[in-house]
N, C-alpha and C positions, 0 to 999 in steps of 0.2 A: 599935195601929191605933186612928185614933179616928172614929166612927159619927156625922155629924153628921145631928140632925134641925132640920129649918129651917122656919119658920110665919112666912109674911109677909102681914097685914092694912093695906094701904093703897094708896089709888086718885089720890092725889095728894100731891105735898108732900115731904119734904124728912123720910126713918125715922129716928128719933133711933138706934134698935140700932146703921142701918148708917152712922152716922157720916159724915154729910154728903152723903151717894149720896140723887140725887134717883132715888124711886121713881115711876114714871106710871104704873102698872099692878103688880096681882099677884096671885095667890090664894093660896090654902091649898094649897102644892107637894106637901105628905105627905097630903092628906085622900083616904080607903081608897077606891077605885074601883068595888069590890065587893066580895062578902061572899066572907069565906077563913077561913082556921084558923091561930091563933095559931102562929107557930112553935117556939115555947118549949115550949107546953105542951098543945097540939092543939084546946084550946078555940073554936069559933064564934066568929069573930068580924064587925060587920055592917058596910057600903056605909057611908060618913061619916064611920067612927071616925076621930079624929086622935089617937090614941095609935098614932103610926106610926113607922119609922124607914126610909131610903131608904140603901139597902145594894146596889153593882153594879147600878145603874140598874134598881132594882125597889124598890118601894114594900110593906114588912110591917108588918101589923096585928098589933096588940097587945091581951089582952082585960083585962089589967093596969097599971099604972105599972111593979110587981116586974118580968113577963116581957119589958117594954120594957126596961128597965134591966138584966133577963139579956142577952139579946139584942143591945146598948148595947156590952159590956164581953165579949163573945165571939163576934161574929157567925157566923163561922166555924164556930163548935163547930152553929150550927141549920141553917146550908144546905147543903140536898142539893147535890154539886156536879157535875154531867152529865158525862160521859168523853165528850169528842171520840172521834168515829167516823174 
C-alpha cells in the first residue's frame, strides 16, 4: 500500500510537479488542523505542523521525519481501527 502525502503551493499558473494541470487555487491539503499526538510514538504534536500524512480521509501529524516515514511504510500497524456496532 502506498501512503501518499501531497503539499501544493500555488495560486495561479500552470505546477511544474503536476505536469501541465493548470492549478487556480490551492493550499497546504496536509497542513495539521490541531494539535494531536504523534501516532507512531505518542509525542505532542502542534496545529500547523506539515510533517503530516493523509491516511482514510484523515489527516496524522507527525513530530518527526523518522515517525512520518514509520507511519509511511505501515500505516496500518498505528491506526486504531473502530468495530462497527
Amino acid at each position: 500500500m502506498t501512503v501518499l502525502s501531497l503539499q501544493v503551493k500555488a495560486s495561479s499558473g500552470v505546477h511544474p510537479i503536476l505536469k501541465g494541470t493548470r492549478v487556480v487555487a490551492a493550499t497546504l491539503l496536509d497542513t495539521l488542523k490541531a494539535d494531536t499526538k504523534d501516532p507512531v510514538c505518542g509525542m505532542p504534536v502542534k496545529k500547523g505542523s506539515t510533517l503530516t500524512v493523509l491516511y482514510k480521509d484523515k489527516v496524522y501529524g507527525f513530530c518527526t521525519r523518522s515517525c512520518k516515514a514509520s507511519f509511511s511504510k505501515q500505516p496500518e500497524k498505528f491506526v486504531k481501527v473502530k468495530a462497527k456496532k
